[in-house]
Legacy VTK file of the C-alpha trace (Angstrom):
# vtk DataFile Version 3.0
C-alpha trace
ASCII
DATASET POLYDATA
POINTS 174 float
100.152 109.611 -37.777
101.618 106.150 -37.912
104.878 105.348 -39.188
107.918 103.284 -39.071
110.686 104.694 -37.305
114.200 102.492 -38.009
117.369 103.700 -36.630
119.506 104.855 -38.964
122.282 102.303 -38.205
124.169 104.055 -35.794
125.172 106.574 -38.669
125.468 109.862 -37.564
124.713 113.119 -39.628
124.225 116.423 -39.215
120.360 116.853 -41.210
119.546 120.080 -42.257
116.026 121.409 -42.008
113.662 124.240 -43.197
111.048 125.243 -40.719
107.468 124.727 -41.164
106.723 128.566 -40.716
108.815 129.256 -43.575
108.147 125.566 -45.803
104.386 126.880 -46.521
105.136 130.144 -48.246
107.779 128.774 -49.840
106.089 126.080 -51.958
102.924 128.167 -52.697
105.234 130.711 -53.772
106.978 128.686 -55.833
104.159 126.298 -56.847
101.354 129.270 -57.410
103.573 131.874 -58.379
106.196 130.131 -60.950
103.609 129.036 -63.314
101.943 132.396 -63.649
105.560 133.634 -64.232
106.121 131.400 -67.123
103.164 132.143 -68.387
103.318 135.945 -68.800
105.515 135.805 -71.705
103.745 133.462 -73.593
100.317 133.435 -74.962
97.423 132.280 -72.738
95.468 130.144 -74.939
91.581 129.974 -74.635
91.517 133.692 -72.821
89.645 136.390 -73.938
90.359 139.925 -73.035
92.692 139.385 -70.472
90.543 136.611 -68.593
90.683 132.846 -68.289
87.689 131.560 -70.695
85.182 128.650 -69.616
87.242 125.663 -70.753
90.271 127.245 -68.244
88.244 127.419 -65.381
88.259 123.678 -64.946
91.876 123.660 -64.384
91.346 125.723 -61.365
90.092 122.136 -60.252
93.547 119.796 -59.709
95.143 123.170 -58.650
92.916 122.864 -55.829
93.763 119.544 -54.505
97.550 119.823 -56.004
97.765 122.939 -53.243
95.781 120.348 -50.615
98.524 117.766 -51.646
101.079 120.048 -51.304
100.297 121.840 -48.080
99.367 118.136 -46.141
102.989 116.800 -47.373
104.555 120.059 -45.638
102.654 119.011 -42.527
103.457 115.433 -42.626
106.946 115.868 -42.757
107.180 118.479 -40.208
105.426 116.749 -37.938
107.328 114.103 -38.034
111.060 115.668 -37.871
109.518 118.002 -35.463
111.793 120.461 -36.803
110.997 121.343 -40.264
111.194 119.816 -43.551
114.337 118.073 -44.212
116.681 119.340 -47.078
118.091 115.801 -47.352
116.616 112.743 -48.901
117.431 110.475 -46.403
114.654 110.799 -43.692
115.247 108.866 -40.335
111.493 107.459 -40.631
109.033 105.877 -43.368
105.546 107.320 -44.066
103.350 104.470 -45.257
100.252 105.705 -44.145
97.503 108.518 -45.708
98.399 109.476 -48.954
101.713 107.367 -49.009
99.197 104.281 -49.363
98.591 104.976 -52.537
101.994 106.907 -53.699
105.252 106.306 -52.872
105.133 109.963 -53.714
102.222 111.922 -53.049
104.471 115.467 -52.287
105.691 115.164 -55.998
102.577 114.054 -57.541
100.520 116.988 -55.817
103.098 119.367 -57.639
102.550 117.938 -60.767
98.824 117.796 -60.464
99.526 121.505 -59.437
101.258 122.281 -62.126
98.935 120.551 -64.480
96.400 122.293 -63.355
97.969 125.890 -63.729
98.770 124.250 -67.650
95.122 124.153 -68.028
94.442 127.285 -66.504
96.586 129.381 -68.373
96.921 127.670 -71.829
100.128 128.284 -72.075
102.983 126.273 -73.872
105.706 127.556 -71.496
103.600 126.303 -68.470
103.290 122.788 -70.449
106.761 122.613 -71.095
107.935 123.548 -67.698
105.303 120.408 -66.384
107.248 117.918 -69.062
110.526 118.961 -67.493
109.407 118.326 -63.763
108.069 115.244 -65.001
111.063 113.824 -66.399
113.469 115.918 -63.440
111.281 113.675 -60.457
110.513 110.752 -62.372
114.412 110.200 -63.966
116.414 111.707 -61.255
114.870 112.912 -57.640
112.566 109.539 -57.629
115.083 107.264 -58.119
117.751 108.980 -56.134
115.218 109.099 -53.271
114.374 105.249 -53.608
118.108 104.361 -53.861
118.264 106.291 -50.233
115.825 104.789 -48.815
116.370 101.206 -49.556
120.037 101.692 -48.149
118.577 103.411 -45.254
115.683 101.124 -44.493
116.622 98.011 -46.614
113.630 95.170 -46.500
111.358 97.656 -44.923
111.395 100.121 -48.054
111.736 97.267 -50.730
108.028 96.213 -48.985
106.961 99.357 -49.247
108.031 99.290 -52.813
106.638 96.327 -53.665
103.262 97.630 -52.429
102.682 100.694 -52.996
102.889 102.063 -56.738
105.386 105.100 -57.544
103.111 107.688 -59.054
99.162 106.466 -57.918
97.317 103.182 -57.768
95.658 100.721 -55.475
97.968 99.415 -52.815
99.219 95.936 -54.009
98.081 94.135 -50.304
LINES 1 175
174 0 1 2 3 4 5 6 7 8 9 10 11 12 13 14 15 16 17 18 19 20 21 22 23 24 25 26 27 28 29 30 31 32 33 34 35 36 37 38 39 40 41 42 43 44 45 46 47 48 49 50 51 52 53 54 55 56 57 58 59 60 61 62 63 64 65 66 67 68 69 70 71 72 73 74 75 76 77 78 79 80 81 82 83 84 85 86 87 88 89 90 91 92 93 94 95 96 97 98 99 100 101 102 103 104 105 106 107 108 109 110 111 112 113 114 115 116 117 118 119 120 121 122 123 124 125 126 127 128 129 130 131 132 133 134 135 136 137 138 139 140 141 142 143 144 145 146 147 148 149 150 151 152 153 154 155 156 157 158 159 160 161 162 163 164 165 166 167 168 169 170 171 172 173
């Protein structure tokens, strides 16, 4: 796994982590179990008699590689604090390769295509509504907060980064 590690200026913090063992369950819980939550109360459009019909099967499909997304992030960051995955948004080291070539954010765009998928899935207008709101909660707030971190953290080495690699998906800008 190749990164760039940059001291963090002599600035000394107490980081607080989340272990691996316990990162895992935690975002499939949330991840695989909050949409069908939402869901129950709602109707389930496109099933019939209790069961997902033939045009919700489909969205069984980004679900799939939302949960890949989501499980490889885990392990990416973990393996690089070596400790877990960091509560905090300032990290002490910049991914830039794998899926960060193409996404400055590949852990948040997995748990939207996630959650996309589990829109399709269960036809539900709660489940849609809930994906809107993480939409506009990462993109309008956690994104930017995170990039304002960074840049202070990293400075030139971030706004390169930045420059080259798009926020949500896209060919890297070489």
């Amino acid at each position: 796994m190749n990164t760039s590690n940059i001291p963090n200026n002599g600035q000394s913090k107490r980081t607080r982590y989340l272990s691996s063992w316990l990162a895992y369950p935690l975002a499939l819980l949330v991840w695989e179990g909050m949409p069908w939550a939402i869901s129950l109360p709602s109707p389930r459009y496109g099933w019939v008699t209790g069961h997902p019909g033939p045009w919700n099967l489909p969205g069984l499909i980004p679900v799939l590689f939302g949960t890949a997304g989501l499980i490889w992030g885990v392990a990416v960051h973990s393996g690089q604090s070596h400790r877990g995955i960091a509560w905090e948004l300032d990290r002490n080291y910049l991914l830039r390769r794998g899926l960060h070539a193409f996404s400055r954010n590949p852990m948040y765009l997995s748990e939207l295509v996630l959650l996309l998928g589990w829109v399709l899935f269960y036809g539900s207008i709660a489940v849609l509504i809930a994906f809107a709101v993480w939409f506009a909660f990462f993109n309008f707030y956690i994104v930017p907060l995170e990039e304002r971190t960074l840049e202070a953290h990293f400075g030139e080495a971030f706004r390169e980064y930045k420059n080259l690699v798009p926020r949500w998906f896209g060919k890297c800008r070489v």
